[in-house]
C-alpha positions, -999 to 999 in steps of 0.1 A, spaced: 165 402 894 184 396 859 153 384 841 119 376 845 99 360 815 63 364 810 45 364 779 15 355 757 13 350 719 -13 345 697 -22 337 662 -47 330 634 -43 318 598 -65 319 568 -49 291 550 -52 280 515 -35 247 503 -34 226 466 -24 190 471 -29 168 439 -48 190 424 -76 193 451 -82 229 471 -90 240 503 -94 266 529 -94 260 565 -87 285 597 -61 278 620 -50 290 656 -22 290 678 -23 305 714 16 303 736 18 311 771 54 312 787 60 323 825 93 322 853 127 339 859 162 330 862 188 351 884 224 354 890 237 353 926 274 368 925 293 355 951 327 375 944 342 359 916 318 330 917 283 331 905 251 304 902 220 312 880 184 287 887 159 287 857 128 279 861 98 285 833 70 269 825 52 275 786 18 265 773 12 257 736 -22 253 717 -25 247 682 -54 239 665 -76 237 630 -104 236 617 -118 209 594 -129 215 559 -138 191 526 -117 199 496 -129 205 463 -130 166 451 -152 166 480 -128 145 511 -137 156 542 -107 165 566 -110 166 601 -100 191 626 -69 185 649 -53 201 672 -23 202 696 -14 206 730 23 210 746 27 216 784 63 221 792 83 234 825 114 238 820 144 244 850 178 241 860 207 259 877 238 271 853 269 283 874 302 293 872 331 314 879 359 339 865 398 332 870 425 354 867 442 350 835 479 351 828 501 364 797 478 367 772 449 358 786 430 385 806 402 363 819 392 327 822 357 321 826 344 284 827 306 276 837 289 241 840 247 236 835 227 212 847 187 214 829 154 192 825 126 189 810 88 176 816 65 179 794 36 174 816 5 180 786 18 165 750 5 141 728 4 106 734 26 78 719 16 67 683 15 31 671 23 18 635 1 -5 618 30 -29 621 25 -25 663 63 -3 662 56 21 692 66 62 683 75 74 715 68 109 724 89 121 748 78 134 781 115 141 800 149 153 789 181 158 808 205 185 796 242 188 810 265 208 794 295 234 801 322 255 785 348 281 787 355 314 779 388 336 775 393 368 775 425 377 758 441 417 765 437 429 728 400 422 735 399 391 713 379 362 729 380 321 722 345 304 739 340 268 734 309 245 746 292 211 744 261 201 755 248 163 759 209 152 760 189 126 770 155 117 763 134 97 781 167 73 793 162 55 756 179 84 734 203 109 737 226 137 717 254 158 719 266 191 703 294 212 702 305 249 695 335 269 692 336 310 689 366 330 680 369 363 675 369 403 685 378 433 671 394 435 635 424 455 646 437 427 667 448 417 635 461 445 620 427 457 606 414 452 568 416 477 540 379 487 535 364 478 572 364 502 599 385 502 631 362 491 652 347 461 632 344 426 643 354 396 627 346 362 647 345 325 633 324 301 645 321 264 642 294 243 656 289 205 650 257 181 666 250 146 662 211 151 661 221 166 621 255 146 616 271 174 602 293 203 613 292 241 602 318 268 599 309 304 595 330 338 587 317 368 600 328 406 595 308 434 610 313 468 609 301 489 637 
């Protein structure tokens, strides 16, 4: 067994807000519950990994009147989600270079079997909630001899069959004497840069790292 997932978490506020000039106080709770496993099978240089997990999340609060005296209700929140999928993959011998190619594919859904139901606008526009998502995605990783490694990956969504997104992200990087080393950083740190881009944000990042060990 690689990994097997089981957990509570709970909390409790004592929350104190201003909004246009009016106070209040009010308690709030939130209760998560999160069970299942996912485990490689290694079949020599070839390897598959199911998910499966199913979480529980309850949030509520309690109702208070401000101090002008508006009464606000209590509301709460449920989310009911299993989540499951296999990811597999495999490793290749590399060549020059390259000490390792190792590619993977994924395949993932999501149901949301307890969540909040749709709300409509005053103008009769639906807000759809969604209760399914599909996730396929895959990548790539190489292993280079100096211990330098490039990993690239994309994933692509879809919601409910009406709306869907994608996202990418790229990792290079490995130790900082693969590069001749830096005056003022150990041996043995690590330098990687990564860049990640997503059409749910329409934006991409680029980060610089350097870590000594």
């Amino acid at each position: 067994m690689r990994n097997r997932i089981f957990g509570t978490h709970h909390e409790a506020g004592d929350n104190d807000i201003a909004i246009a000039g009016a106070t209040g106080q009010f308690n709030s709770k939130q209760v998560n519950f999160e069970a299942g496993f996912d485990k490689r099978f290694n079949f020599g240089q070839h390897w598959i990994e199911p998910t499966v997990k199913v979480s529980y999340l309850r949030q509520t609060r309690d109702g208070y009147t401000d101090s002008a005296g508006f009464v606000i209700a209590s509301s709460g929140a449920t989310t009911g989600r299993l989540t499951y999928g296999p990811k597999f993959g495999t490793v290749i011998d590399g060549f020059g270079p390259i000490k390792q190619i190792m590619p993977y594919a994924k395949f993932g859904g999501v149901w949301d079997f307890d969540r909040e139901a749709d709300a409509t606008l005053s103008s009769g526009v639906v807000l759809a909630n969604a209760s399914t998502a599909v996730n396929l995605g895959g990548g790539t990783q190489l292993l280079f001899l100096n211990g330098l490694v490039l990993s690239v990956a994309g994933d692509w969504y879809s919601f409910n069959t009406e709306l869907s997104a994608w996202s990418v992200a790229g990792r290079f990087g490995g130790p900082l004497s693969a590069f001749g080393g830096l005056p003022g950083f150990a041996p043995n740190a690590f330098i990687s840069l990564d860049l990640a881009a997503a059409e749910a944000n329409a934006a991409a990042t680029v980060r610089l790292t350097i870590k000594s060990q």
